[in-house]
N, C-alpha and C positions, 0 to 999 in steps of 0.2 A: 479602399478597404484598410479597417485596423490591420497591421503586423502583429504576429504574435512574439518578434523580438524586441517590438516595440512595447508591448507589455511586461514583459517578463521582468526585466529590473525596477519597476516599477512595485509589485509583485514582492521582487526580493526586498525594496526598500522597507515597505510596508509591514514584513513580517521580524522585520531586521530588530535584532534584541529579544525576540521570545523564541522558545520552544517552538514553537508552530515552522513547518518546513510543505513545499509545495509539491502535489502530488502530479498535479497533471495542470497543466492551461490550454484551452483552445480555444480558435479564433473560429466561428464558425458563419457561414454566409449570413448574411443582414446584419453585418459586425455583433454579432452573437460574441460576448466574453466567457467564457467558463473557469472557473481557478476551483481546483478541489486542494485543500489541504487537510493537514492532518496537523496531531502533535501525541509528544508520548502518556500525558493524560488525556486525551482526545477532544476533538472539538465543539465549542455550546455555540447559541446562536450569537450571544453578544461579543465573541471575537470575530464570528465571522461578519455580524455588520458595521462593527468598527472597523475590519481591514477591507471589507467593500468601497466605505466611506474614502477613506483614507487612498485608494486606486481610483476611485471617481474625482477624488479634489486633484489627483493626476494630470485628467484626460479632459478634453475641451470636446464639450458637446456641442459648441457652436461651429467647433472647426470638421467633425465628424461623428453624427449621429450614434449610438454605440446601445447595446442591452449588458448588461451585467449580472452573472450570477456568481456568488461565490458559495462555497458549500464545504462541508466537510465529506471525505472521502467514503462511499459506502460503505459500513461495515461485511456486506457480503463481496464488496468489489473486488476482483481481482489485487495483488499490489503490485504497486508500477516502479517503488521505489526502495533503494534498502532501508530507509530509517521505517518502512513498515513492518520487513520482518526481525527490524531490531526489537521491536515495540511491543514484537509475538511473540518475544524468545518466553518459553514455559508454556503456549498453549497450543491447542489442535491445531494443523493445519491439513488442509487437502492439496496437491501438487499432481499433477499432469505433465506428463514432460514430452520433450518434442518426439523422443523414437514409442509415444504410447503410455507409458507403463503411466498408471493411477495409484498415489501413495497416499498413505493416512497414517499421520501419526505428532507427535511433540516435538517441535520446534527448539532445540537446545543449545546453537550454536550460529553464529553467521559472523563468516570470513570476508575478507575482502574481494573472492572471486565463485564464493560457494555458498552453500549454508549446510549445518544439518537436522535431520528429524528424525527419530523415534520411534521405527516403526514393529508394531506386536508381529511375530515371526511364531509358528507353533513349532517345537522343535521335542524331539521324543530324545530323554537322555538315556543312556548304557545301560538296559538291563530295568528300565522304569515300562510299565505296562502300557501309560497314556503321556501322548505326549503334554508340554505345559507352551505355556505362552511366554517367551523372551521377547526384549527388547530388543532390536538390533541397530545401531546406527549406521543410517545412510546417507553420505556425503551426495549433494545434488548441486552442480554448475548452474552460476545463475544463468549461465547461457546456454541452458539443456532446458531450462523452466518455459514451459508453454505458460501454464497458470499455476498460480499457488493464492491461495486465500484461506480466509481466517472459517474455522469451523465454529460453528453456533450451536453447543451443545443445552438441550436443558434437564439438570440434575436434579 
């Protein structure tokens, strides 16, 4: 069976010089290949069968049999990586986090161990009859994040 460490630099070679950065690889039974990548204009098909190409002239199908798919990363897909939510900085995102709580809101900021979002808070001011909608920013640990993915708004 393929290694999936035996992919992977192969992977990096291939994408090496452009924009394009890799989200996920997996090795999956019947040497099943998967590579999703992304980039920060995001991905058409003609990079992605160029850098298919370019991992197949890698790999010897005579010495092991192999399927390949390379793909760009869902748009509704969770993200696995931080250059995805660099990518988001200014749009929706939806976030679940591991103790429960369900967040929605603008994606404005990402740290190197956090990120933050944006999220509408109603809040009644001193002496005002109804309350109004404020923004509030919430700092979230990327390792508190269950899921966070891209919202698909249509205005």
């Amino acid at each position: 069976m393929i290694d999936k460490s035996q992919i992977k630099p192969i992977v990096e070679q291939a994408i090496e010089g452009t924009d394009i950065y890799l989200v996920d690889l997996r090795v999956e039974p019947g040497n099943r290949i998967v590579v999703e990548l992304d980039s920060a204009d995001g991905m058409d098909v003609d990079s992605c069968a160029g850098i298919s190409r370019k991992i197949e002239a890698a790999l010897d199908r005579d010495k092991e049999d192999f399927e390949l798919e390379v793909g760009s990363a869902g748009l509704t897909a969770p993200f696995k990586v931080r250059q995805q939510y660099l990518k988001n900085i200014g749009n929706e995102i939806e976030v679940l986090t591991k103790d429960g709580r369900k967040l929605k809101g603008t994606l404005t900021a990402v740290n190197p161990d956090d990120y933050v979002i944006e999220i509408p808070v109603k809040e009644k001011a001193p002496g005002a009859k109804r309350p109004t909608v404020v923004m509030k920013p919430q700092t979230i640990p990327f390792d508190l994040t269950k899921i966070a993915r891209y919202v698909i708004t249509f205005k």
